[in-house]
N, C-alpha and C positions, 0 to 999 in steps of 0.2 A: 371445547377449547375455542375462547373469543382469535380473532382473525391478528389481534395485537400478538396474541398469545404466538399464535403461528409463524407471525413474523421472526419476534424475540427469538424461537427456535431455529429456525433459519439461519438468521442474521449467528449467532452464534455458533454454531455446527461451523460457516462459513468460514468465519477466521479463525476458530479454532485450527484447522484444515493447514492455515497457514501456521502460524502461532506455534506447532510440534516444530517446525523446523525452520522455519525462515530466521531469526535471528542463531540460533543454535547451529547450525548446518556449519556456518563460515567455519566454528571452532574445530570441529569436527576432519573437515577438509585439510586446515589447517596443521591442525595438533597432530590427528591420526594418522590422514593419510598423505599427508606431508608437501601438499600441494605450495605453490607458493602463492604472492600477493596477487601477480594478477592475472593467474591461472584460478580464483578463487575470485577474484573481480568477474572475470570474464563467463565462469558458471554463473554466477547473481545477473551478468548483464542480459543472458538467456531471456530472464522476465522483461527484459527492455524489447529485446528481440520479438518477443511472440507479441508483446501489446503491440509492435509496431501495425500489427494486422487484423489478429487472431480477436480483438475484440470487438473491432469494427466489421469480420466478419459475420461473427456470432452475432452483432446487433442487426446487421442487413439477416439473418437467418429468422429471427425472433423479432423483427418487422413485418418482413414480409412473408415465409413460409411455414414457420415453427413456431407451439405456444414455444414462449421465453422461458416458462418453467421447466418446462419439455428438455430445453436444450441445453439450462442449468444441471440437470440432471444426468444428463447423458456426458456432459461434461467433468462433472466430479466422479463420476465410473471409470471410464477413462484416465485422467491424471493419478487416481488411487493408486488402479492395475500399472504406473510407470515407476510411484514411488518405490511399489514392492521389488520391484525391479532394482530401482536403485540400493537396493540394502545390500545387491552380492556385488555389486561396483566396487574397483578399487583404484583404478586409472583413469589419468585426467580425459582421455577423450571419450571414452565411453559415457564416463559421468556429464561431460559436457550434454551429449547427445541425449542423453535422459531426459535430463534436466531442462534441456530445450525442449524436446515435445511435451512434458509435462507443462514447463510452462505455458505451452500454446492451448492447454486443455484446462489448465485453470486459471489465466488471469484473465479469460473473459468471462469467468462468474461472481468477477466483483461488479462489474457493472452490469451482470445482467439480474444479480444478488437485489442492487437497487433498483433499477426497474420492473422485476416484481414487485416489491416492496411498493414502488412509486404507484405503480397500477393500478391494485390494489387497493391500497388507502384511498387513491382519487375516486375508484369505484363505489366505496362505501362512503365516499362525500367526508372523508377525514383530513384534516386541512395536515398536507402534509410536512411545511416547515416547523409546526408545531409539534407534531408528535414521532416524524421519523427521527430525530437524533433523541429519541428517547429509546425508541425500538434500535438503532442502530449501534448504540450504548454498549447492547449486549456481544453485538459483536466482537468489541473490545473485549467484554470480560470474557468469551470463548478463548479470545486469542491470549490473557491472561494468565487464564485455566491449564492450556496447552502449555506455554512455559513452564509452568508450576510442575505438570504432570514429569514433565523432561526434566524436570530438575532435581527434582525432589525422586526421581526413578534413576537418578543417577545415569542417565542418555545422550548428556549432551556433546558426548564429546564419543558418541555411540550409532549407530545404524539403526538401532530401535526407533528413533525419534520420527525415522519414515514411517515404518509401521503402523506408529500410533496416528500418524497426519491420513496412513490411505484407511485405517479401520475408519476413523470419522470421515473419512472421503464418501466413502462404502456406505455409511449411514445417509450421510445427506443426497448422494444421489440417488438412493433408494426413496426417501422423505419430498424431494423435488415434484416426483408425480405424484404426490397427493396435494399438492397446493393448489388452490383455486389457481383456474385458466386464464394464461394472457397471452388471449388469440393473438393475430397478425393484423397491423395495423389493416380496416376497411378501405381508408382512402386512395382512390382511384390513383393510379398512376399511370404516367404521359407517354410511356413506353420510350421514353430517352436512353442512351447510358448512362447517365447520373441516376434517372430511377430508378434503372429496373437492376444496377448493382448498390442502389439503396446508398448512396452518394449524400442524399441532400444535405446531411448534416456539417456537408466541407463547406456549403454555402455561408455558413456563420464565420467563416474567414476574410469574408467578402465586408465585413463589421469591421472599422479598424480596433473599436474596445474588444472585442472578441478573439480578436488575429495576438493583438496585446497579448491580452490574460492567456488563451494557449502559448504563446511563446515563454512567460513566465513562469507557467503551470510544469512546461515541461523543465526549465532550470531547476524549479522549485522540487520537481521529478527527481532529479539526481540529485541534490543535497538528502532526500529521504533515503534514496539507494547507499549513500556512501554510509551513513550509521546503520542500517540491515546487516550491512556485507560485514561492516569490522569491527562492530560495539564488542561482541565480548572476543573475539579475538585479541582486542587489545585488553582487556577484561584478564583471559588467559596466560598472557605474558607477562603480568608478576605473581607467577606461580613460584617463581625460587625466591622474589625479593619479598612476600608477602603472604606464606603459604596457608597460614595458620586465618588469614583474614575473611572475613562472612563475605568478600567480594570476590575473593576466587575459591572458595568454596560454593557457593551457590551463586553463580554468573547471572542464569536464566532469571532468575528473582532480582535477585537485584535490577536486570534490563524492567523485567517486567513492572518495576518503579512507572518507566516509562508509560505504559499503556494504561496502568490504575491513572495516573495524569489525566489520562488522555480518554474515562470515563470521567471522570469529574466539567474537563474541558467541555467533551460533547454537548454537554448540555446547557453551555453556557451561550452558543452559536443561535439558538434564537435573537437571545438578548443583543447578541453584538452584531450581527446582522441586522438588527431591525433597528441600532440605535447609530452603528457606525457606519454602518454602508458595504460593499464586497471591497473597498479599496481600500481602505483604512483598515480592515480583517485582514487580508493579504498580507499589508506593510507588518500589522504586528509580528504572522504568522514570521516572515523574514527575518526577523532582529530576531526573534525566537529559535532560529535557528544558529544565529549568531551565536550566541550563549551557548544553545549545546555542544555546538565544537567547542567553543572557548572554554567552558568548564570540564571537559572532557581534556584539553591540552593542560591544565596544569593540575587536573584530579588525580589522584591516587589512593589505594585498596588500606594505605597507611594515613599520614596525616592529613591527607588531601582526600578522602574518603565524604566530606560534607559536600564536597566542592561536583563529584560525581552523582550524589543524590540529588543536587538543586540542576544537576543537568538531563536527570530522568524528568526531576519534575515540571522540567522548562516546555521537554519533549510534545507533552501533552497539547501545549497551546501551539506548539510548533507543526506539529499535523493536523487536528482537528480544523485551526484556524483555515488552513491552505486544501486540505485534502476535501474533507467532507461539506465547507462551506464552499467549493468551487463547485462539486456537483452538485448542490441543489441553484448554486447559482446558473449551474450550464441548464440545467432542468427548468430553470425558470426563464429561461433565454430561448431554449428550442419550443418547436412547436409541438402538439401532442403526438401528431403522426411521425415524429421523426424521434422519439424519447429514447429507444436504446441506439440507435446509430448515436445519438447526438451524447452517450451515456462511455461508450466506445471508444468516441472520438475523445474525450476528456481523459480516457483510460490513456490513447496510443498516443498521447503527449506527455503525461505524467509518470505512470510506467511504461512506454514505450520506448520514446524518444528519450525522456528525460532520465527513463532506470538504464536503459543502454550507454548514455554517455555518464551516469552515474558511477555504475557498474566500472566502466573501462578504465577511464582516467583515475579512479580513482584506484586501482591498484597498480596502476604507474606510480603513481605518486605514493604508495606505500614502498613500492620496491624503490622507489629511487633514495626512498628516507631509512632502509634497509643496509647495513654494513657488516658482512660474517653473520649474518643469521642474525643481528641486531635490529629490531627496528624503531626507530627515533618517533615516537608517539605524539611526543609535545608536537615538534614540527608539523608533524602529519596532520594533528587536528587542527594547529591555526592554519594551515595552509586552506583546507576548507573553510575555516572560518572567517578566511580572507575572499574567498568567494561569494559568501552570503551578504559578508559586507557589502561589497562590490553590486548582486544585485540591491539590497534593500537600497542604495543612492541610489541605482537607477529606477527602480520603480514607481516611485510618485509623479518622476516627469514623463514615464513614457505611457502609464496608463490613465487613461482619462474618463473619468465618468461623472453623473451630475454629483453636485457636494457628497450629498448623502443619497446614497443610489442603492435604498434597502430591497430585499428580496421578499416576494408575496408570491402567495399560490391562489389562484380562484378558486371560488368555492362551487 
């Protein structure tokens, strides 16, 4: 099995992981066990919570003391053993707490996901903006596959859907120690406390393009959290006006519109990176998300059913552009020795900072559009869509970089 091979399994298994339950869970919470908006915001913001730390721990672990694959590993063991946990849950605070240590146990093996990957490939002299959004691709389809499985297994609005996220948990952290090693950074350190708690990586704040793009990265954070948390929620709720329709019968598939997107998309981020710049990628990614709320506030499972597909399929450009073009941007911005802190830090502004205020306000803003158990959809999605707007104006003026400021890797 060539080492691309290795990756593609990986990278896959990974968000598979997520993919059983992250968009499915809200309905779940919701439907079943009758949570409200933002008791149900406030579980999703859990993942805002744990990146606030738990990634940039893990990256100072897998810098300096632990291979990274080591601790990918040990990390998917752990959050499995919480999901399983979470299937006999039925009360908002216990679930809370679940769901909080799980998240601290696996939203630092998305960046430590790509710095294997990144390591890896450099080690084998394979230019990696070129071929990791090809291996990363798959991760999409894992996370594809895992809706399908929930959907198509009739789960989604079910406690199996954890099941199925910690069996592949159980796999990948078993698969993690057999991956080629990636020791602990060699380079001496000064014995400061910036070094020696593996800090360096805040230094790129000291950047004002850099200080930019994370403060962006994390807004851009929470426009991603608010469709996690309530796509098919809202999906769910024309179950009586629309019972009979392929969009509330199969929720999961239809979201998963979204992520096919968002394999097509990946692979387009060489091209637009290297012809647009990180700035102009970014801007797109914004108005992109414009569109998915906006097509999402006037879509419906009835005649407006067109209007919801072209906001899956917006989706794609809408993550891809922002998400995966910012870490190989942050990757190509940090220095070698500092690659998972600096992988981390990218995490504990996008899902950290940016999923927790995601997360929060935006099931304020559900409950407030909320009347007798009614809630006011249209509103709720332009009110986001009013947000997006708001940053993509301010964007162009407040980040700065040369014209076309594309992203390379040495060889």
């Amino acid at each position: 099995m060539t080492i691309k091979t290795r990756l593609i399994l990986m990278n896959f298994l990974e968000f598979f992981v997520w993919g059983a339950w992250l968009i499915s869970l809200g309905g779940y919470l919701i439907v079943t066990l009758k949570f409200t908006g933002s008791q149900v915001g406030s579980i999703y913001a859990t993942m805002g919570i744990a990146s606030l730390f738990m990634p940039t721990i893990m990256g100072i672990i897998a810098d300096r003391w632990m291979n990274a694959e080591r601790v990918l590993g040990l990390c998917h063991l752990v959050g499995a053993a919480l999901l399983i946990y979470a299937t006999t849950v039925t009360d908002f605070q216990t679930m809370y707490i679940v769901m909080l240590l799980n998240s601290m146990f696996y939203m630092p093996t998305i960046a430590l996901n790509n710095s294997v990957s990144y390591a890896t490939l450099q080690r084998d002299g394979i230019d990696i903006v070129k071929f990791f959004p090809a291996i990363r691709v798959w991760g999409t389809v894992g996370f594809i596959v895992a809706m399908w499985v929930i959907d198509l297994g009739q789960w989604t609005l079910s406690p199996v859907q954890l099941y199925v996220s910690a069996t592949a948990g159980i796999l990948l952290g078993l698969y993690a120690f057999t991956m080629p090693a990636v020791p602990p950074s060699k380079v001496k350190k000064d014995g400061s406390f910036v070094s020696t708690f593996g800090l360096e990586a805040f230094v790129l704040f000291k950047r004002k393009k850099m200080a930019v793009f994370f403060v962006f990265a994390m807004l851009l954070g929470a426009a991603l959290q608010i469709t996690n948390t309530f796509g098919e929620p809202f999906i769910h709720d024309f179950a009586d006006q629309y019972p009979d329709s392929f969009a509330v019968k199969h929720p999961s598939i239809l979201m998963s519109i979204s992520q096919i997107s968002e394999t097509l998309f990946i692979l387009t981020i060489p091209f637009f990176l290297q012809r647009f710049g990180i700035k102009k990628v970014m801007l797109i990614s914004i108005f992109a998300w414009v569109l998915r709320f906006g097509l999402f506030g006037f879509g419906n499972p009835g005649d407006g059913f067109s209007l919801l597909i072209l906001s899956m399929i917006i989706y794609g450009m809408a993550f891809d552009f922002f998400n995966i073009s910012g870490s190989l941007f942050v990757k190509n911005e940090a220095d070698n020795s500092i690659i998972s802190s600096a992988q981390g830090l990218f995490m504990l502004m996008t899902n950290g900072v940016g999923a927790f205020v995601g997360g929060t306000i935006s099931g304020f803003v559900v409950d407030y559009f909320t009347v007798d158990g009614i809630r006011d959809w249209q509103s709720i999605w332009l009110s986001f869509a009013g947000y997006a707007l708001v940053l993509g104006i301010l964007f162009p003026f407040a980040f700065k970089s040369d014209k076309k400021e594309v992203v390379t890797v040495a060889h």
